[in-house]
C-alpha positions as CSV (number, residue, x, y, z in Angstrom):
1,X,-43.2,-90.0,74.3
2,X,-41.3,-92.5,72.0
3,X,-42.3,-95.8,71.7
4,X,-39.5,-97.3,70.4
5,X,-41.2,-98.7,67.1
6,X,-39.9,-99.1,63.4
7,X,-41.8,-99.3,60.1
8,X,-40.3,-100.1,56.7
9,X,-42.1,-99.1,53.8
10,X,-45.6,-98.6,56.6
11,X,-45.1,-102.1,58.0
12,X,-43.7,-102.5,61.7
13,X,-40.7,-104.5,61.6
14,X,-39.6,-106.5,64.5
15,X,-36.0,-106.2,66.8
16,X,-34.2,-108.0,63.9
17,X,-35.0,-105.9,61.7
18,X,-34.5,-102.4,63.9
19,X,-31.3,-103.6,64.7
20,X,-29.8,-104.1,60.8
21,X,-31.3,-100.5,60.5
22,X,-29.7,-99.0,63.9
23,X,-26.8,-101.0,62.7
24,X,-23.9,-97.9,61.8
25,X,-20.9,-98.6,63.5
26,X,-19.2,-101.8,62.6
27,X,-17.1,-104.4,60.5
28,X,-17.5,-107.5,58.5
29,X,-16.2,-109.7,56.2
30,X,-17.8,-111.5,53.1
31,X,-16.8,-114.8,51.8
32,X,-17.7,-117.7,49.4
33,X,-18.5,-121.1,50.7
34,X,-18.3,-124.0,48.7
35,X,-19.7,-127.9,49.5
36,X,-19.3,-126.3,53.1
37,X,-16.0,-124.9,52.8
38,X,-14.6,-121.4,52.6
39,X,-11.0,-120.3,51.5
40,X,-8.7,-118.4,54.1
41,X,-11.8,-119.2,56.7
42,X,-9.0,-118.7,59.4
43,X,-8.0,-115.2,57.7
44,X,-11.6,-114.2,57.6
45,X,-11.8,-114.8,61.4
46,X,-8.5,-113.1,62.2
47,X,-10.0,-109.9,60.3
48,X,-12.5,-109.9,62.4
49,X,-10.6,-110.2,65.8
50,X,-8.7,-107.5,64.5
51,X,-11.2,-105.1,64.0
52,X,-12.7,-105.7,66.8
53,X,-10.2,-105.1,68.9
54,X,-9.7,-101.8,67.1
55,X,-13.5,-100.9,66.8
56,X,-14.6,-102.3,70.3
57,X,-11.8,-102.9,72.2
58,X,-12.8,-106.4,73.1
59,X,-12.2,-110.0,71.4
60,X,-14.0,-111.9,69.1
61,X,-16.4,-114.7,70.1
62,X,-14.3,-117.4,66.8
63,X,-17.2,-120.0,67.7
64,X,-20.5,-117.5,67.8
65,X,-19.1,-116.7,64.0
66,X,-18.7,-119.9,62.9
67,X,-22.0,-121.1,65.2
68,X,-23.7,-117.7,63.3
69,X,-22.4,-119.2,59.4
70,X,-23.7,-122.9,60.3
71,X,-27.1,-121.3,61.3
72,X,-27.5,-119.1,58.2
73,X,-26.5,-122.2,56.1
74,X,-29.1,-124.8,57.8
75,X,-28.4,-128.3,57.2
76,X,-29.1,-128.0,53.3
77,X,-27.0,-125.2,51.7
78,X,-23.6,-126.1,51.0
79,X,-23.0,-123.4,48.4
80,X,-23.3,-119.7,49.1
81,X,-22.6,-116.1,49.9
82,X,-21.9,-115.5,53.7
83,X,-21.3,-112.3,55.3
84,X,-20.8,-111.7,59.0
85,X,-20.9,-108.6,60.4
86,X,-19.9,-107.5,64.0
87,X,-22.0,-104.2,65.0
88,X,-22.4,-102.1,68.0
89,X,-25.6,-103.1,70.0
90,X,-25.8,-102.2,73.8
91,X,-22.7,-103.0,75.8
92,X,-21.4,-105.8,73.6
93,X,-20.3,-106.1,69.6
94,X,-22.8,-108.2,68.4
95,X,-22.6,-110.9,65.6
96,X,-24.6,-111.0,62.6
97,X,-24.7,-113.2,59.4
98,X,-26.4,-113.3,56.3
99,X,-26.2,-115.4,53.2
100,X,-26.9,-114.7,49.8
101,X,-26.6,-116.6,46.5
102,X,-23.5,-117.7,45.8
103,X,-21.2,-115.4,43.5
104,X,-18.7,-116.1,40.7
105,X,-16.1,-114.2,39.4
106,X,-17.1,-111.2,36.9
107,X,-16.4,-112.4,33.1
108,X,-13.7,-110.2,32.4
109,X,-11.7,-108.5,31.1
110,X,-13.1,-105.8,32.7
111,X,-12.7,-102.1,32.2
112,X,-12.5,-100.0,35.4
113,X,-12.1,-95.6,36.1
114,X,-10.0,-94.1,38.5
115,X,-12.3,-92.0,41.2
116,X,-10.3,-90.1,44.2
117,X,-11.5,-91.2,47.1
118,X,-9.1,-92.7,50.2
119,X,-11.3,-94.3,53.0
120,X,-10.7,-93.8,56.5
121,X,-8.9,-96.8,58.7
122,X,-8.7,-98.6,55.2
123,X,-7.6,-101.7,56.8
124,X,-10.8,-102.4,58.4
125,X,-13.2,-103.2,56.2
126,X,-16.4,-101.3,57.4
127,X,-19.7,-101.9,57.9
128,X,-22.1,-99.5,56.4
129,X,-20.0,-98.1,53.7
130,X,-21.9,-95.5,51.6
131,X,-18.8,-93.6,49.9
132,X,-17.8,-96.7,48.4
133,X,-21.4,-98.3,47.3
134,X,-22.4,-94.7,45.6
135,X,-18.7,-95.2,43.9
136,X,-19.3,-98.3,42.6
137,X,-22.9,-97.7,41.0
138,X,-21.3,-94.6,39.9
139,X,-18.6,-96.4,37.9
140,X,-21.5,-98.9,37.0
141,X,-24.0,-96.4,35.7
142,X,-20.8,-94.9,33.3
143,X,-20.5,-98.4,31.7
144,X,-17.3,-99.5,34.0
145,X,-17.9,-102.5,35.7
146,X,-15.4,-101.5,39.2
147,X,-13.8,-98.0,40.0
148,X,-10.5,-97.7,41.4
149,X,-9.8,-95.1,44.1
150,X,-6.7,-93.1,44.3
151,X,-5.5,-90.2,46.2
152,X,-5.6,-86.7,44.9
153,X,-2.1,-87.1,43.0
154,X,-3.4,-90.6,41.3
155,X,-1.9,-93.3,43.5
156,X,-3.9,-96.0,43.4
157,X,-4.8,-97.9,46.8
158,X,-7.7,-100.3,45.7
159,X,-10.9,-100.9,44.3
160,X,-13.9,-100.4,45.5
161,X,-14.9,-103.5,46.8
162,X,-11.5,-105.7,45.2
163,X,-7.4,-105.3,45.5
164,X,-6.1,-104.6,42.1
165,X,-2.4,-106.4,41.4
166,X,-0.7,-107.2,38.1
167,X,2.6,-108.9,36.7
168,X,5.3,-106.7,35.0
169,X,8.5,-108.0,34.3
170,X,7.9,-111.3,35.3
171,X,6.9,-109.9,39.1
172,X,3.5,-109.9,40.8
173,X,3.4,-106.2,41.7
174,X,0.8,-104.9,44.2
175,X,0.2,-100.8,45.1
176,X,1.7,-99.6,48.0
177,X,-0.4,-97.6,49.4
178,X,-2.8,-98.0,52.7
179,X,-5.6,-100.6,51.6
180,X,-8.1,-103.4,53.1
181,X,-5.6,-106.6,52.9
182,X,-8.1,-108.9,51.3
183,X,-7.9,-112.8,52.3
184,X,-8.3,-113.5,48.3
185,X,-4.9,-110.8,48.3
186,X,-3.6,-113.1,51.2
187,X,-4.3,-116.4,49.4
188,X,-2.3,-114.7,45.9
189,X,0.5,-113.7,48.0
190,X,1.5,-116.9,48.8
191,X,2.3,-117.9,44.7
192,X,5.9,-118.8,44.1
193,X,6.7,-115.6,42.3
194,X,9.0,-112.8,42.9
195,X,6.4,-109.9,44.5
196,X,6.6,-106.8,45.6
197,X,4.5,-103.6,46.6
198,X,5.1,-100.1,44.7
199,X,3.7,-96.8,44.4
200,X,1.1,-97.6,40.9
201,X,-0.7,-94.8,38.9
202,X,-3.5,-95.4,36.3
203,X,-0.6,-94.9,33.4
204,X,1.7,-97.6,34.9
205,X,-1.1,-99.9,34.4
206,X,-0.3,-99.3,30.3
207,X,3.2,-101.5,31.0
208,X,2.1,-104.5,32.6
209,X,1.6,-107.9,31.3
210,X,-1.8,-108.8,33.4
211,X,-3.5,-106.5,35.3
212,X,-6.6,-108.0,37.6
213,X,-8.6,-107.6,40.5
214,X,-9.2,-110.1,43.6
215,X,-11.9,-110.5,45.6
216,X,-14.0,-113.2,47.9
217,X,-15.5,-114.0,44.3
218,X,-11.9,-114.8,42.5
219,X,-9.5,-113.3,40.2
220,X,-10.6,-111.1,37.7
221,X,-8.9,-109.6,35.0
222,X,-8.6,-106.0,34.0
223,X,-9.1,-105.1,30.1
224,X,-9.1,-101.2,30.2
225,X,-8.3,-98.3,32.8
226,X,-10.2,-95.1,32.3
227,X,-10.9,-95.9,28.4
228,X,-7.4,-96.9,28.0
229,X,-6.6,-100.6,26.7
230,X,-4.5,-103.1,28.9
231,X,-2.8,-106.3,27.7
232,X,-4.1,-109.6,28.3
233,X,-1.7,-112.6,28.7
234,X,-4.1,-115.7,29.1
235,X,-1.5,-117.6,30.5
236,X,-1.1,-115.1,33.6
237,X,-4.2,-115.8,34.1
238,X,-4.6,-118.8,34.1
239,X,-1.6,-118.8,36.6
240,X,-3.6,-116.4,39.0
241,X,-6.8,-118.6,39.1
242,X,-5.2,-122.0,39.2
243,X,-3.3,-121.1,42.7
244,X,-6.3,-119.5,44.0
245,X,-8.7,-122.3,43.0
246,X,-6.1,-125.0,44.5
247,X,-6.2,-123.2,47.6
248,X,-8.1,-125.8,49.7
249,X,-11.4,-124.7,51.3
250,X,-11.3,-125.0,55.6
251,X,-14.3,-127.1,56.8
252,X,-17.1,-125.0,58.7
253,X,-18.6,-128.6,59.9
C-alpha cells in the first residue's frame, strides 16, 4: 500500500516540499529586482504566457505571478533574486516563486568553451534542466566560467544559462540560430545600433570588437573562447551596460 509520504535526507517533508520534488514538467523565468523593481517585468510575464500556452495549453494567471513575487518579497525585501516557476500539479499549471540573494553581473572578462549540445523547444526556457546544469559545472570544474553550446558542425546558439552577442564592424551581431530569447537580449535589442542575426562559430568570435554574454544578472564580457584570446574594447562595454542599466525597472507594487 503507498502512503503517499516523502523524506529528504530521513526527515518527512511536507506537500510544499513533495511538490518542488514531483515538480518535472514545467517553465520559469528568473529575474533581478531592484528597490521593488524588475527590468522587462512585462517581458518576463509574456514568457510565461507563452509557455504556457505551449506547455499546458491554458493562460497564465499575470496577477497570481505578480501576487506569488510580492509574497516571496514580504514587506521588507526590496532587492533580490526572484524566480517563478509554472509546473504541472493536478489539473491546473501551478505557480511557484522563490527568491534568493540578489546577483550581480560576473567580473569579467570571462573565458568560456564551446560544448555540443542543442536543447529541445529552445525557446522555452525549462524547468528542471539537467543537460544544461551538468554543462555548466562541467565548464566550471575545467576553469571556464560559462560554456557555450553549439550544434554538431559548431554553430553557436547560446550559453548555457546567457545569450552571447558581440559588435563587429560597428554592428551588434547576434547568432542565428534557435535560442531562448532572453528579456536581458530583448532590453539590448532595443540600442540604437545597426543589428543583425548571423550564423557565428567559435573562430568568428576571433574578429569582433566586444564579445559578451547577457543575462537577468547584466552584461558580461567575454575574454577567451575555448583558450583562445578575444579583444576587449572598454568603450563597447560600457555602451552595453549603460543602455541596459538605463532601462527603467517596472514597479511590482
Amino acid at each position: 500500500m503507498t502512503t503517499g509520504r516523502t523524506a529528504v535526507d530521513g526527515v518527512l517533508v511536507g506537500a510544499e516540499a513533495r511538490l518542488m520534488l514531483d515538480a518535472r514538467y514545467g517553465h520559469f523565468t528568473a529575474m533581478q529586482v531592484r528597490d521593488r523593481r524588475v527590468r522587462g517585468l512585462g517581458r518576463h510575464l509574456d514568457r510565461l504566457a507563452g509557455a504556457n500556452r505551449e506547455l499546458f495549453g491554458a493562460e497564465l494567471d499575470r496577477a497570481a505571478v505578480l501576487a506569488s513575487i510580492r509574497a516571496v518579497l514580504g514587506g521588507d525585501v526590496r532587492d533580490a533574486g526572484v524566480r517563478v516557476l509554472v509546473v504541472e500539479s493536478g489539473d491546473r499549471p501551478l505557480i511557484v516563486a522563490a527568491a534568493y540573494p540578489p546577483h550581480p553581473p560576473l567580473r569579467g572578462p570571462l573565458h568560456v568553451r564551446t560544448v555540443v549540445y542543442q536543447r529541445y523547444l529552445p525557446h522555452i526556457k525549462q524547468a528542471a534542466g539537467f543537460q544544461q546544469a551538468h554543462i555548466g559545472r562541467r565548464a566550471a570544474a575545467e576553469g571556464y566560467d560559462e560554456a557555450l553550446l553549439t550544434t554538431a558542425d559548431g554553430l553557436i546558439s547560446e550559453g548555457s544559462i546567457t545569450n552571447l552577442g558581440g559588435f563587429a564592424g560597428g554592428r551588434l551581431v547576434w547568432p542565428d540560430a534557435p535560442m531562448l530569447h532572453g528579456v536581458t537580449m530583448s532590453l539590448l535589442e532595443r540600442m540604437d545600433v545597426p543589428q543583425e542575426r548571423r550564423p557565428l562559430r567559435a573562430a568568428d568570435l576571433a574578429g569582433f570588437d566586444q564579445v559578451f554574454l547577457c543575462n537577468s544578472w547584466g552584461v558580461m564580457p567575454v575574454g577567451g573562447v575555448d583558450g583562445v584570446p578575444l579583444r576587449q574594447d572598454a568603450g563597447l562595454v560600457n555602451r552595453l551596460v549603460t543602455h541596459y542599466e538605463g532601462v527603467p525597472g517596472d514597479p511590482l507594487d
